[in-house]
C-alpha positions, 0 to 999 in steps of 0.5 A: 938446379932451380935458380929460382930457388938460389935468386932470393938469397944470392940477390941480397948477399951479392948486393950486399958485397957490392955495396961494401965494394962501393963503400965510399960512393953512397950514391952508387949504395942507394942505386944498387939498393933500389935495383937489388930490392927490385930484382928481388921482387921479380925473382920472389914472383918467379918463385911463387910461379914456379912453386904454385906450377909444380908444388914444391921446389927442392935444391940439393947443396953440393952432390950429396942427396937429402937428407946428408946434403943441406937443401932449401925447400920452397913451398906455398908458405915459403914462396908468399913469404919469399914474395912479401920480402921482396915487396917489404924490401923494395918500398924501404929501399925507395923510402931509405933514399929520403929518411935516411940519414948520411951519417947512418948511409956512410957506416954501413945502412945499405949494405946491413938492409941487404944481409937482413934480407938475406937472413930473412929469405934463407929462413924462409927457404931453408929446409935444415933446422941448423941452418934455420938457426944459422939464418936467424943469427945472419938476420939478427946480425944485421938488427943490431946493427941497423938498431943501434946505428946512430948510437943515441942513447934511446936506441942504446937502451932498446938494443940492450933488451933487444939483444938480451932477450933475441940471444936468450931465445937463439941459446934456447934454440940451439939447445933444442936443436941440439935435443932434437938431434941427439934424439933422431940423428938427423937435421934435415926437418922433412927426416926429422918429421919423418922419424920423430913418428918413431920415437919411443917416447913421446914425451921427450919429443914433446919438451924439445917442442915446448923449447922450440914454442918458448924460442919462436915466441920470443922472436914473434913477440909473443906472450909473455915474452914480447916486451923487447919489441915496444922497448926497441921498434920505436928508436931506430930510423924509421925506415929500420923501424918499418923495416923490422916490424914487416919482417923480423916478428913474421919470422918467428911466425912462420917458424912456428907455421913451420915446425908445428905442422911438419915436426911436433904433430904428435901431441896436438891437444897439449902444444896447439892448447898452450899456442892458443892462451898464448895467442888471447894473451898476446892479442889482449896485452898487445892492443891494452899495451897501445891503448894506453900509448900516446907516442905513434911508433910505440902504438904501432909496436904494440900493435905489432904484438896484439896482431901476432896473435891472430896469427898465432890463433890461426896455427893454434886452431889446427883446421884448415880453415883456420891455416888459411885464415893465419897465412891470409892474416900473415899476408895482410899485416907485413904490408899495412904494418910497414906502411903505418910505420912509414907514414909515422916516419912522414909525420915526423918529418913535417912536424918533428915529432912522434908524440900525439900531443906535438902533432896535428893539423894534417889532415886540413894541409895533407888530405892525400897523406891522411887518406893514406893513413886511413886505408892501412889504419882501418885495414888493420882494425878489420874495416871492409872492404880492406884486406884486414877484414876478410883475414880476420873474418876467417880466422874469427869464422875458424875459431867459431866452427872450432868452439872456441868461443872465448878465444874468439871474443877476445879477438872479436874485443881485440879487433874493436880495441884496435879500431880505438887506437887508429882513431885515437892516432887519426883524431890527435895526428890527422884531425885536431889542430896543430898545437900552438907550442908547434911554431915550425910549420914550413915542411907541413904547408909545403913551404920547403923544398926537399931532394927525393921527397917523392921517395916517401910517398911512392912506398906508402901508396904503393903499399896502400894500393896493396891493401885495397888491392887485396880487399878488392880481390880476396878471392884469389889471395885466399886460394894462395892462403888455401893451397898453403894451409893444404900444404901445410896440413898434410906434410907427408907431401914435404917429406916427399917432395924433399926426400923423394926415393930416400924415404 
């Protein structure tokens, strides 16, 4: 048995009851949340160690073998995803013990944090495309709930778009599932990839492919069906908001990463076409949605969107270099987008507001947590030496060898559009004055004093130093991103991994 393997949910789900155990003892909740989101990252690395040493790790549930048993997989992708769960769950649990409200603690904060993760890591794991859509639910279980705690009216109305349109895309996935599997009598996806080859007509293979494409878009918030998020990522607490927009959207991604390089290969001209208009459409709409935004979270929601899409260019491409350049790209923004909504979570502390007309004065109190806002803000316009600009040099350099040069001007356009809203957040955050109708000053000038106020700054300069880390060593980050795209680009190496003598 590769524990390995298991530690990544088992982590979680078991933190996740202790939790409900201590349901009265909050403070006993904040501990087993700092230590189970930290046994998660040490059991994340192993993984990544474990897969990068021997390619694929396969375990087998009970004593039957794949394709009858249900198996989890762990490949390149799956073990970097592993790993940005465990880095993403760490800093919101530190960041939780200050922002979070007692009232929100005491119902069910902590251990709703810890079924989400699990949902997040056994999507990431599994290798049965019923259970992908069993771990969807488990994770979009534990958003609702952490969307709508607290009940205020703003986060009603988001949750009620939310959920309208997640359930609209897990019906369509369902059915698609059930498609699929009244086409080739089997769920395991390494079966499914291998008997899909065979099927006679091609055409039905490739409508089951489009309803996978239309559910996958919805939970990545990807053209045209992306406008639950900017409704809904900005009225949560922050920590939740941070949260979600590292990684419920990346979900979606790499079930599309996933899917349309083992599964749907057969009409590539067609599906990775559509994927590539959806992804201009989703950069563009996404970046002109926050240029017009004038409130910080809704900015960072939209550009959540606009950023799927560099992703999804990468997939929709199809060259290696273009893989490499998506999960790199993947890798990049689960860090700087959480560490912008955290830092939008430490303004709003010390001036009360996340309007940009309420907000100013920051930089001549707090230089440091301007400082800290520039290093993800210029990292997600692309600025070198940081980690967003060499993801999207190479998913801009892929979509140039490709000839596809329309789509990567409209990167290129989205990249400069981008840059526009960071300085926009910084000159009316950071720079300006601070309002006059803003009287309430003590928090910004350090005037009160605040238990565990550390634990806001500790995740956003961890964070941080991740994103300078990366830019600094990008050698070895784009070998990880590398192997992955090998992995990903030649799945016959899945199908045996998994299937083995089966085949």
């Amino acid at each position: 048995m590769n524990l390995e393997l298991a530690l990544p949910i088992l982590i979680p789900l078991t933190a996740g009851a202790v939790s409900i155990a201590l349901w009265r003892s909050v403070r006993y909740q904040r501990i087993v949340a700092v230590l189970a989101t930290a046994l998660l990252l040490a059991a994340s690395v192993w993984l990544l160690r474990s897969t990068i040493d021997q390619g694929f790790l396969v375990m087998e549930m009970g004593s039957w073998p794949a394709p009858f048993s249900i198996v989890f997989v762990s490949d390149m992708l799956s073990a970097i995803m592993i790993v940005l769960t465990g880095i993403i769950g760490l800093s919101i649990a530190i960041y939780s013990l200050a922002s979070t409200p007692k009232g929100h603690e005491k119902f069910g904060y902590y251990p709703l944090m810890h079924l989400l993760l699990a949902g997040v890591a056994g999507s990431f794991l599994t290798g049965d495309i019923f259970n992908l859509f069993v771990w969807f639910e488990v994770m979009l279980l534990a958003s609702f709930a952490l969307l709508t705690l607290g009940g205020e009216r703003a986060q009603m109305e988001g949750a009620i778009k939310y959920v309208t349109l997640n359930l609209f895309s897990s019906a369509i996935f369902l059915s698609a599932v059930g498609l699929l599997y009244g086409t080739v009598g089997t769920l395991n996806m390494a079966d499914i990839a291998q008997k899909v080859a065979t099927i006679e007509d091609p055409g039905m293979i490739t409508v089951i492919s489009m309803m996978f494409m239309v559910s996958f878009g919805i939970k990545a918030a990807a053209f045209p069906l992306f406008f639950w998020l900017p409704a809904s990522y900005h009225t949560p607490q922050v920590a939740v908001s941070a949260l979600f927009a590292g990684l419920l959207t990346k979900v979606g991604v790499y079930a599309l990463y996933r899917v349309f390089t083992l599964i749907f290969t057969q009409d590539v001209d067609y599906t990775h076409t559509i994927l590539l208009w959806a992804a201009a459409l989703t950069m563009l709409t996404g970046v002109l949605g926050a240029a017009a935004q004038f409130e910080f979270r809704r900015i960072l929601s939209f550009h959540i969107v606009s950023q799927i899409g560099y992703m999804l260019l990468g997939l929709a491409l199809f060259t290696p270099l273009a893989i490499i350049g998506g999960v790199f790209y993947i890798m990049h923004h689960i860090i700087v987008k959480t560490n912008l909504f955290l830092i939008s979570g430490i303004t709003y502390r010390l001036l009360g507001s996340y309007d940009l007309k309420d907000l100013g004065g920051i930089y001549k109190e707090r230089p440091l947590l301007a400082l800290l806002f520039l290093i993800p803000a210029l990292s997600l316009a692309g600025i070198p030496p940081l980690s967003g600009f060499f993801a999207k040099f190479v998913v801009i350099r892929a979509g140039l060898e490709a000839e596809a040069y329309v789509v990567t001007g409209i990167a290129l356009l989205v990249g400069l559009l981008t840059l526009y809203s960071m300085l926009k957040i910084w000159a009316e955050v950071f720079w300006k004055k601070t309002p006059e109708h803003v009287t309430d000053l003590r928090r910004l000038r350090g005037e009160v004093k605040e238990k565990h106020n550390w634990a806001y700054f500790v995740p956003v300069i961890g964070l941080a130093a991740c994103t300078v880390f990366i830019g600094l060593n990008g050698q070895p980050i784009y070998e990880l991103a590398e192997m992955a795209a090998h992995q990903l680009l030649n799945p016959q190496l899945y199908i045996e991994a998994v299937l083995g003598a089966q085949q």
